[in-house]
Residue frames relative to the residue before (quaternion, step in Angstrom):
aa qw qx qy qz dx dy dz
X 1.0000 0.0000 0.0000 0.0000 0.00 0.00 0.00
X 0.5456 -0.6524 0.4803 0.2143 3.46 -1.10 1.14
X 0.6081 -0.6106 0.4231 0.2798 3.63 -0.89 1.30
X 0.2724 -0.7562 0.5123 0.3024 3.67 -0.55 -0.03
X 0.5286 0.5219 -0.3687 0.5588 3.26 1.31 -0.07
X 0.7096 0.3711 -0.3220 0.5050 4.30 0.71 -0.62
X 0.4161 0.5888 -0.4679 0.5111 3.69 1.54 -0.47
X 0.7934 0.3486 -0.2460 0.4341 3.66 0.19 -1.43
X 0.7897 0.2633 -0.3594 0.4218 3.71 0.28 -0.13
X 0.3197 0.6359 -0.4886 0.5047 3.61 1.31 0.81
X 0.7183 0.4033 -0.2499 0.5089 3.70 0.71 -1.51
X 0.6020 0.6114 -0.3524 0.3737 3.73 0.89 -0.81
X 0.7016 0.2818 -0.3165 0.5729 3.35 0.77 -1.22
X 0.5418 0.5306 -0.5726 0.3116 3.85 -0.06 -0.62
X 0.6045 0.5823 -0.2881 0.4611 3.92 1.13 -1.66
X 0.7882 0.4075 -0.2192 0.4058 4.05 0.71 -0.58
X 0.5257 0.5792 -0.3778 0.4954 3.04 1.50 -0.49
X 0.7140 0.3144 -0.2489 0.5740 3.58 0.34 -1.31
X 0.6464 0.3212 -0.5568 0.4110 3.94 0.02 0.23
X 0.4900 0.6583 -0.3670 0.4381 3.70 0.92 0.10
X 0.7181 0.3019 -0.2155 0.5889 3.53 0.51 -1.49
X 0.5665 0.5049 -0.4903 0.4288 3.97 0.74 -0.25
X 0.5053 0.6530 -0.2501 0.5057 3.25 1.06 -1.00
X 0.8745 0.1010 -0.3032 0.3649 3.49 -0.24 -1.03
X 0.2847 0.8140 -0.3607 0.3553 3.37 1.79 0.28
X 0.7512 0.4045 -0.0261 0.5210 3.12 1.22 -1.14
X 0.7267 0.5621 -0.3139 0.2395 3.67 0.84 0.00
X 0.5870 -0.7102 0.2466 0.3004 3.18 -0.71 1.06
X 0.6581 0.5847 -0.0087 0.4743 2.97 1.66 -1.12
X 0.4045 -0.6987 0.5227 0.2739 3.53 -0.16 0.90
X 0.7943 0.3026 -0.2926 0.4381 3.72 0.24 -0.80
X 0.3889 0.7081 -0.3366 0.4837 3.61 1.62 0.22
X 0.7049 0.4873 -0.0281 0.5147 3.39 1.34 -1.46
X 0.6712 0.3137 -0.2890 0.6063 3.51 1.30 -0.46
X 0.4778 0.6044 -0.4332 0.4677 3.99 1.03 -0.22
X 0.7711 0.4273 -0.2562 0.3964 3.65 0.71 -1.17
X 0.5657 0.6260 -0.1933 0.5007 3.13 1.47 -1.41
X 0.6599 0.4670 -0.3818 0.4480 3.99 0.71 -0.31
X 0.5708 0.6283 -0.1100 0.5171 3.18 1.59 -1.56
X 0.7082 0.2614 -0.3502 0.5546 3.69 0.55 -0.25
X 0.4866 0.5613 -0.4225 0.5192 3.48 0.83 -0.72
X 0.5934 0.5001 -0.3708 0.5103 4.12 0.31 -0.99
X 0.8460 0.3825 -0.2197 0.2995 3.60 -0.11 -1.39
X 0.4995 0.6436 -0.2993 0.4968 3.10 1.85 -0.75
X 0.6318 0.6029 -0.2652 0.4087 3.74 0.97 -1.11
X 0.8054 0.3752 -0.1281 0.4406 2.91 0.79 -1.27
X 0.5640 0.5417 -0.3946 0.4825 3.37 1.18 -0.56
X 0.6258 0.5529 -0.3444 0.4290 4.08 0.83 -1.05
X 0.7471 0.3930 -0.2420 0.4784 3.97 1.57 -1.01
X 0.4436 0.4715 -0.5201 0.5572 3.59 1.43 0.69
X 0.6259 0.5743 -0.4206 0.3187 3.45 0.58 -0.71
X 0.6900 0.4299 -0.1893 0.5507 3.25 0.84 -1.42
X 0.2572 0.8056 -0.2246 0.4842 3.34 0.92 0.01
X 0.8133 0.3278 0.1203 0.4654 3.13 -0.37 -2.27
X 0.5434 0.5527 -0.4210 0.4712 3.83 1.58 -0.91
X 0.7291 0.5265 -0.2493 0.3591 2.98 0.49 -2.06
X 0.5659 0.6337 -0.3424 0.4011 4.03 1.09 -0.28
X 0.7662 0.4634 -0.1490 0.4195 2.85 1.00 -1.62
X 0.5858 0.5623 -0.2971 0.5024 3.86 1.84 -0.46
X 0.6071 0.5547 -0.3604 0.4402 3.32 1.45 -0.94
C-alpha cells in the first residue's frame, strides 16, 4: 500500500508541474518560458521518482 505521505507529494509535484507549463504558457519573455519550462521538467522528474517510489511500497 502506497504511503500517504508519497501519495501527497506525488499530487503536489504533479499540481506544480502543470502550474509551471501554464506558467510558461503565459510568458511574455522568452527566457521567462525556458525558467518555467526547466521547473516543470524538475517537478515532472520528481513526481515520476515518487511514483516509482509508491510501486516499490506497494511490492514491499
Amino acid at each position: 500500500m502506497e504511503d500517504p505521505e508519497t501519495r501527497e507529494l506525488r499530487i503536489e509535484e504533479a499540481d506544480r508541474e502543470r502550474a509551471e507549463r501554464e506558467h510558461a504558457r503565459d510568458a511574455e519573455l522568452s527566457t521567462e518560458e525556458r525558467t518555467a519550462l526547466r521547473r516543470a521538467d524538475k517537478h515532472a522528474y520528481l513526481r515520476e521518482k515518487l511514483e516509482e517510489r509508491a510501486r516499490s511500497e506497494e511490492e514491499g
